[in-house]
C-alpha positions in Angstrom: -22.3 16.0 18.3 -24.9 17.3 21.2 -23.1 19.7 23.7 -24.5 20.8 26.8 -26.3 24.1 26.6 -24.9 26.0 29.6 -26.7 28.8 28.5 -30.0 27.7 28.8 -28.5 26.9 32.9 -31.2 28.7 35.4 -30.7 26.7 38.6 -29.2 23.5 40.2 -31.6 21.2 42.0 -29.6 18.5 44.2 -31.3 15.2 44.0 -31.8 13.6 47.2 -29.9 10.2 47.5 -27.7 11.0 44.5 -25.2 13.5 43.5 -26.6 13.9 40.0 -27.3 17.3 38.9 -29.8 18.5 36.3 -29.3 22.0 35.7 -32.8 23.3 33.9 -35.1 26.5 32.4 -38.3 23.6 31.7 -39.9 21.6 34.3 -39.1 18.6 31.9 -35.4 18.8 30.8 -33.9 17.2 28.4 -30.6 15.2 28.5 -28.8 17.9 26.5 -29.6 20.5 29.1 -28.0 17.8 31.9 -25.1 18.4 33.7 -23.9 14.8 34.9 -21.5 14.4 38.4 -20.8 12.0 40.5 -22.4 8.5 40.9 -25.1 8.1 38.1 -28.2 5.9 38.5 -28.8 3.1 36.0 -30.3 3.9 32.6 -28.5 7.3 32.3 -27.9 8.8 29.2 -24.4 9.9 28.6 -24.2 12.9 26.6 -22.3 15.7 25.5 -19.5 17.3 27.7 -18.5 15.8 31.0 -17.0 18.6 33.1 -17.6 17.1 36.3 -16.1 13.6 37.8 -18.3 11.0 37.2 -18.6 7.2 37.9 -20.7 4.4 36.2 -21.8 1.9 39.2 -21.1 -1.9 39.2 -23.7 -4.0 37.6 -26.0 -0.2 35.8 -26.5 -0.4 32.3 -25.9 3.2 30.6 -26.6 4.4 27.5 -23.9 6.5 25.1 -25.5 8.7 23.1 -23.3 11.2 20.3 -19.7 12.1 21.0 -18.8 12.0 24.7 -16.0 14.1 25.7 -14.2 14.0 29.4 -12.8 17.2 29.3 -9.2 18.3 30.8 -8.8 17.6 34.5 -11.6 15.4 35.2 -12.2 11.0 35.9 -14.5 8.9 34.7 -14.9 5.9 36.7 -16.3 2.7 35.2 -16.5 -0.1 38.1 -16.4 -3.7 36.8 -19.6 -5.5 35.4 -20.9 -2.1 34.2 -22.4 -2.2 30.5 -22.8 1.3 28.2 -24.7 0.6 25.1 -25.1 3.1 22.2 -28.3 5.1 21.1 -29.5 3.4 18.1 -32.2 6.4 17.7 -29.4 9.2 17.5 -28.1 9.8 14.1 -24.8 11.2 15.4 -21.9 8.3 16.0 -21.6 7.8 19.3 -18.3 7.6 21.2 -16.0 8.2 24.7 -13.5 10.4 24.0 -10.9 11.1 27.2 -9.5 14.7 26.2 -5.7 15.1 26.8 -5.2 15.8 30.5 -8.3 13.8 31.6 -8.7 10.6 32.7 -10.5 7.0 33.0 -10.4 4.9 35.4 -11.7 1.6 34.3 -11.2 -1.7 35.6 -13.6 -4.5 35.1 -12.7 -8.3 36.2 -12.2 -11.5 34.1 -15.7 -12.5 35.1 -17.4 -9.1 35.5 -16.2 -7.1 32.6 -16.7 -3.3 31.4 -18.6 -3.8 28.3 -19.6 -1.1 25.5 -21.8 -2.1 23.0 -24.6 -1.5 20.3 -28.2 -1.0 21.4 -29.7 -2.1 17.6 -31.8 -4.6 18.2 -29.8 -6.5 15.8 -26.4 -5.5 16.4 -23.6 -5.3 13.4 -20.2 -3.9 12.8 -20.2 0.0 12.6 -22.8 0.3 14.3 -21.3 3.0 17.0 -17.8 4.4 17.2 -14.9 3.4 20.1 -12.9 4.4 22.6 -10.3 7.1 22.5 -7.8 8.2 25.0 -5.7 11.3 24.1 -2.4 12.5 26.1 0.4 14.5 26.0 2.7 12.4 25.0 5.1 13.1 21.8 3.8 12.5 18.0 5.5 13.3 15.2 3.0 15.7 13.3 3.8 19.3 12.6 4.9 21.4 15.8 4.8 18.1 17.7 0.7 17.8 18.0 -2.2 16.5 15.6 -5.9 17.2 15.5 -7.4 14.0 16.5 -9.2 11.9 14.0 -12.3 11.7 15.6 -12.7 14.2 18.1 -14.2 17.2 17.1 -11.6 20.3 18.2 -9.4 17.9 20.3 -6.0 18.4 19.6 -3.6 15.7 21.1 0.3 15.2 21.5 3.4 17.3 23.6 6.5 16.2 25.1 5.1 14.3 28.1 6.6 10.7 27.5 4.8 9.6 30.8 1.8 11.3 30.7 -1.1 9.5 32.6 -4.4 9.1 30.8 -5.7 6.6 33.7 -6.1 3.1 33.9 -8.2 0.2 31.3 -8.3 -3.4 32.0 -10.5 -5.4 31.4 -13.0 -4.2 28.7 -14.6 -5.7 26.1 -15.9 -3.5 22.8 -17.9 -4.6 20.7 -19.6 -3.6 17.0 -17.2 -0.6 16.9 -15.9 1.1 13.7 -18.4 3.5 12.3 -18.1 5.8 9.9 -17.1 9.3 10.6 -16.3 10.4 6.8 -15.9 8.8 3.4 -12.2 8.0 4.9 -12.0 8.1 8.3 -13.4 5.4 10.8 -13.7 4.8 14.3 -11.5 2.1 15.8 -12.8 -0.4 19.0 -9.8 0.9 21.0 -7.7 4.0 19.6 -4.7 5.9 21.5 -3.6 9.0 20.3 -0.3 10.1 22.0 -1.3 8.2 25.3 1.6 8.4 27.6 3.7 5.5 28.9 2.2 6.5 32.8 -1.5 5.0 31.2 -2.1 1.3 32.3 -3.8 -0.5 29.4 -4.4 -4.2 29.9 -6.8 -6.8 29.5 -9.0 -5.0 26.4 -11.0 -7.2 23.5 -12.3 -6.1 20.5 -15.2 -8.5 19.1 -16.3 -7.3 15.4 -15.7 -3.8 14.5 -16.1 -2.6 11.6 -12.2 -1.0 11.0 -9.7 -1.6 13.5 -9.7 -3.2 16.4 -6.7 -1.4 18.3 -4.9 1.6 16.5 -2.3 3.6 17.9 -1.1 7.2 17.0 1.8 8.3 18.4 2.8 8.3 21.9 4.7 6.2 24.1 1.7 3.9 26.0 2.9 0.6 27.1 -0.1 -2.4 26.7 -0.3 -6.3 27.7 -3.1 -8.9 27.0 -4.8 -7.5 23.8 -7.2 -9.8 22.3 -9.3 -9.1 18.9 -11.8 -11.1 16.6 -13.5 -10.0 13.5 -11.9 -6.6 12.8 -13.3 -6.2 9.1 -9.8 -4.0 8.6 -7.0 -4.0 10.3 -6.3 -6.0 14.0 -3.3 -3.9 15.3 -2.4 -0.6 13.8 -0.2 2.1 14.4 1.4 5.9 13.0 2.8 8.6 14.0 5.8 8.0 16.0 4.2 4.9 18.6 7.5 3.4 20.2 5.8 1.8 23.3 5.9 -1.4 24.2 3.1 -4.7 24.1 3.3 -8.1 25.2 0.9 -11.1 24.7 -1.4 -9.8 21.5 -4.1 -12.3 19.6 -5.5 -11.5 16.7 -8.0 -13.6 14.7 -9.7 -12.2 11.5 -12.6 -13.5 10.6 -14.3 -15.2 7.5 -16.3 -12.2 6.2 -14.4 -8.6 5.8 -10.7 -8.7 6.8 -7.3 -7.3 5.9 -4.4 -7.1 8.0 -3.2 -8.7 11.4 -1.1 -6.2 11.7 -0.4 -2.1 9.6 2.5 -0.7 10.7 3.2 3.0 9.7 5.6 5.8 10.8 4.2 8.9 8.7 1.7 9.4 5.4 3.0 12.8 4.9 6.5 12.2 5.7 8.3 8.9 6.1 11.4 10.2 8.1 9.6 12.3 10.7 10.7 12.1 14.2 10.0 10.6 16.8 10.0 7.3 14.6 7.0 4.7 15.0 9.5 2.3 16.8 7.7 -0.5 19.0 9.0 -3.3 20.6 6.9 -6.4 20.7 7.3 -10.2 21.7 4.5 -12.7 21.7 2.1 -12.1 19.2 -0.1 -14.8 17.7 -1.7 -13.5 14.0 -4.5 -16.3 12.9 -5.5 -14.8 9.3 -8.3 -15.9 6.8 -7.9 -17.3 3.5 -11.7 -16.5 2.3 -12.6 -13.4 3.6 -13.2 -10.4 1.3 -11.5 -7.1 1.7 -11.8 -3.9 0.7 -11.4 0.0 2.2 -15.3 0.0 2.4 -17.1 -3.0 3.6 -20.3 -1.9 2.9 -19.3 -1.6 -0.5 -19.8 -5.8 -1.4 -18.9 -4.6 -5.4 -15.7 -3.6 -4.1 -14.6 -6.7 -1.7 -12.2 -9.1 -3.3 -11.0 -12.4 -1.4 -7.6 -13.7 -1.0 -5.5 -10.7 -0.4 -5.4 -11.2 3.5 -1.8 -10.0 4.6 -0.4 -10.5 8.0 2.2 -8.2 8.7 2.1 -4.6 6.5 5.4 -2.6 6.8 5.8 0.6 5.4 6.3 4.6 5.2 8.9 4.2 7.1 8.2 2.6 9.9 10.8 1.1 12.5 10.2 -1.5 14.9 11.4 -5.0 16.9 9.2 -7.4 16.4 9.6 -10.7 18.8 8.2 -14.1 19.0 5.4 -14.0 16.5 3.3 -16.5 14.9 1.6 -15.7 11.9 0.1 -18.1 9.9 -3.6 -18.5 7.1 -3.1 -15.5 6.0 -2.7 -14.9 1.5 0.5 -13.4 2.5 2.7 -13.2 5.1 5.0 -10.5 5.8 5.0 -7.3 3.2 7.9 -4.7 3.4 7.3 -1.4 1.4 8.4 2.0 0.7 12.0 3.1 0.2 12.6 4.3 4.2 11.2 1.0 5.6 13.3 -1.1 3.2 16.3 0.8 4.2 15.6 0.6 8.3 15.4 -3.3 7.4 18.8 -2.9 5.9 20.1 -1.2 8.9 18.7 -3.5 11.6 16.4 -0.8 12.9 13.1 -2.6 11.5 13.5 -6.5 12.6 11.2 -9.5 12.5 12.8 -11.8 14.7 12.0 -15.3 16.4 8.9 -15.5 14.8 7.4 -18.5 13.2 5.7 -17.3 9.7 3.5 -20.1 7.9 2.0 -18.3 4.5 2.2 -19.4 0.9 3.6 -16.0 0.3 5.9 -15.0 3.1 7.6 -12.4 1.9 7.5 -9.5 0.0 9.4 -6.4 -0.6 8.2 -3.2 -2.8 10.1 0.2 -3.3 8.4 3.5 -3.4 7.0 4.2 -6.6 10.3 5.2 -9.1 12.5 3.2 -6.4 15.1 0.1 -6.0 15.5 -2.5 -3.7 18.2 -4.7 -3.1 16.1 -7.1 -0.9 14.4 -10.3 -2.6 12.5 -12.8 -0.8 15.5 -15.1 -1.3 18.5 -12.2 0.1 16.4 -10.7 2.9 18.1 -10.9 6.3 14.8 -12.0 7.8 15.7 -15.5 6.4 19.3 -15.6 7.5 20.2 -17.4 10.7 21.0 -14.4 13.4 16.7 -13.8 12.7 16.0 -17.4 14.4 12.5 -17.2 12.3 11.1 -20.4 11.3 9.1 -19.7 7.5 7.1 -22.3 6.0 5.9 -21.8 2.5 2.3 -23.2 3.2 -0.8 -21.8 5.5 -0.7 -24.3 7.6 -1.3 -24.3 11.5 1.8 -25.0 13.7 1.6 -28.8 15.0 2.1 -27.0 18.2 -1.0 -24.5 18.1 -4.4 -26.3 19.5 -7.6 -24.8 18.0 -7.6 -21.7 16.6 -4.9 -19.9 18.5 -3.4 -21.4 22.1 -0.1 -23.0 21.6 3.5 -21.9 21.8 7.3 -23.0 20.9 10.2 -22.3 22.7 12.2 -23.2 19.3 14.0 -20.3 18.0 12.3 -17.7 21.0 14.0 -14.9 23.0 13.4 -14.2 26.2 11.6 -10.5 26.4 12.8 -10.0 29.6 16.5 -9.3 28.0 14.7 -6.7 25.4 12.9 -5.0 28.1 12.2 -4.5 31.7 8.8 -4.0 30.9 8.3 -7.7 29.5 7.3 -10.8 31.8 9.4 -13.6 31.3 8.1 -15.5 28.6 11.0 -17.2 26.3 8.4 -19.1 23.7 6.6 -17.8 20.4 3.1 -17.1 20.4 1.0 -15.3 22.9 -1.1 -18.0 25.1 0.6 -21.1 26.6 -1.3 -24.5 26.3 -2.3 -24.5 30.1 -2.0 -20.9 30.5 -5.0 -19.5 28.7 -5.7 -16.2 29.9 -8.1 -15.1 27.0 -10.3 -17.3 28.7 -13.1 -14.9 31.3 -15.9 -13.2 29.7 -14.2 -10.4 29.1 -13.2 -12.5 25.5 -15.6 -13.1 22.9 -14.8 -14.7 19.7 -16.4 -16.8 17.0 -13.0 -19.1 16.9 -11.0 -21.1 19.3 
């Protein structure tokens, strides 16, 4: 990762017109020896540490080059129609990293979105690395914090359940997912303990190359997510996440796919507190029943087809799941490990109102050495209080048109009665026939 050299700092020269400053000991500097602040002119190269406030104009083009770190106590300011593409040139895997106690300010328009992108000349998944916010809220690692996956010497997590990492809506990502190590990859969107006082809405993730949106703890709150072509997972979380999210799409595509949605609580230790425990209503899963998968996609040898799944369960995870529709995935909803089977017992982990169309739709597996008593044919999912409609085939819903717009008010909840948070919207399924608000340019997608 390139860091500013502040020790090779002589002198500031103000630039007339602007208030970038280039801080320099050669009469030709160098972007590493750049201290950025302020409005930045189009074309700049965003680079290293930011430890001044700094905003990208409406309508500039910037370029992200390495890891790019806001550090503690200062804004970045994306307006709307502002692109950032990656530096194809730079070995390093480039990403925006908002420390904890920083902030972003970004907030594009339906028709003039913040895009980040790859600057290859012929762009591909894993090509650059994400976005990550990082707060203060709590996590359930060790002592209450975790190193972040990602960002090199950023340590995220506290006891700040309404921390405020700033504000993203509308933004579209695209290409994401690149390769840090042999197992760990960047996500297009990725929250680690981001605090409920964060506004995240309107965000699309078009082809990355791992997930599209992972959280990690925390207690962020998120509306309007929409994903296409993560080769792994769409929606992912760990750690102890127990916000909230409302109106989520996720579409895999016919390539590299695996989940629509992993849901985790702990690797290292199933019961650890604060539990993963989201709520979430109106969700529409569209899976694939061709594409490949596999823990490396560049790995074709190791890609094997038909073993799409829709919803994964497990370590412990708890959660209330609302008005879903699932449907063309291999599977549909897989329970596992002995701590998640047991909150499924005791109501704490429910799938309810949900409309699941898989050949497989359910499945339940023990730890290694364990017992279950739950079957696909005695799970309370299936029992009546549940209101979910299963269907032992892949097929569509009559009532979903294309790929994924279409609801049913059969068997639905009203959100509004779970939540204050939620907007009234008593139907399964996340866009209303009518009511399309994945529509903008701020969406891109290969189905619909």
């Amino acid at each position: 990762m390139n860091k500013l050299k502040f020790s090779k700092i002589f002198f500031v020269v103000a630039l007339a017109g602007a208030s970038t400053f280039t801080a320099c000991k050669k009469d030709k500097p160098t972007e590493e020896d750049t201290v950025l602040a302020g409005s930045l002119a189009n074309g700049t190269v965003l680079v290293g540490d930011l430890v001044n406030d700094v905003t990208l104009v409406k309508g500039n083009t910037y370029v992200l080059r390495g890891g790019v770190h806001v550090k503690e106590g200062k804004t970045i300011t994306i307006q709307d129609g502002v692109t950032v593409k990656h530096d194809p040139n730079e070995p390093a895997t480039a990403y925006l990293l908002i420390e904890p106690g920083a902030k972003i300010n970004a907030q594009g328009t339906a028709a003039s979105p913040i895009v980040f992108t790859s600057g290859a000349a012929a762009p591909k998944e894993q090509d650059w690395g994400g976005i990550i916010v990082c707060g203060r809220a709590p996590v359930n690692g060790q002592g209450g914090r975790i190193a972040s996956e990602m960002g090199a010497g950023v340590t995220y997590g506290g006891t700040v359940a309404n921390d405020n990492s700033g504000v993203l809506k509308y933004m579209r990502v695209e290409f994401t997912g690149r390769k840090q190590t042999a197992t760990k990859e960047h996500n297009g969107f990725t929250f680690e303990g981001v605090g409920n006082g964060t506004t995240v809405e309107y965000l699309s993730v078009y082809r990355g190359g791992d997930d599209a949106f992972e959280w990690f703890g925390g207690t962020v709150n998120v509306k309007y997510l929409f994903a296409y072509g993560a080769q792994d997972d769409t929606f992912d979380w760990t750690f102890g996440w127990s916000g909230k999210a409302q109106f989520l799409v996720g579409v895999q595509g016919d390539g590299v796919a695996d989940r629509g949605i992993e849901a985790d609580n702990s690797d290292t230790n199933n019961a650890a507190n604060p539990f993963s425990n989201p709520t979430l209503s109106n969700v529409t899963l569209v899976g694939s029943l061709i594409a490949k998968t596999g823990d490396d996609p560049t790995k074709t040898e190791d890609l094997v087809a038909g073993k799409t799944t829709g919803l994964k369960l497990r370590q412990g995870t708890k959660g209330k799941l609302h008005n879903l529709v699932v449907y063309n995935f291999n599977n549909g909803v897989d329970v596992e490990h002995n701590g998640t089977l047991a909150n499924v017992l005791d109501n704490s982990l429910v799938v309810k109102n949900s409309d699941i169309s898989n050949t497989k739709p359910w499945a339940f597996k023990p730890s290694s050495g364990g017992t279950t008593t739950l079957t696909p044919t005695d799970n309370p999912f299936i029992t009546g209080p549940y209101s979910n409609t299963v269907t032992a085939s892949d097929t569509k819903p009559a009532y979903i048109t294309g790929v994924f717009v279409g609801t049913s008010a059969t068997g639905s909840v009203d959100p509004t009665t779970l939540d204050p948070f939620f907007t009234a919207a008593n139907y399964k399924g996340a866009v209303q026939a009518g009511s399309d608000w994945t529509t903008g340019a701020w969406v891109k997608t290969d189905k619909r």
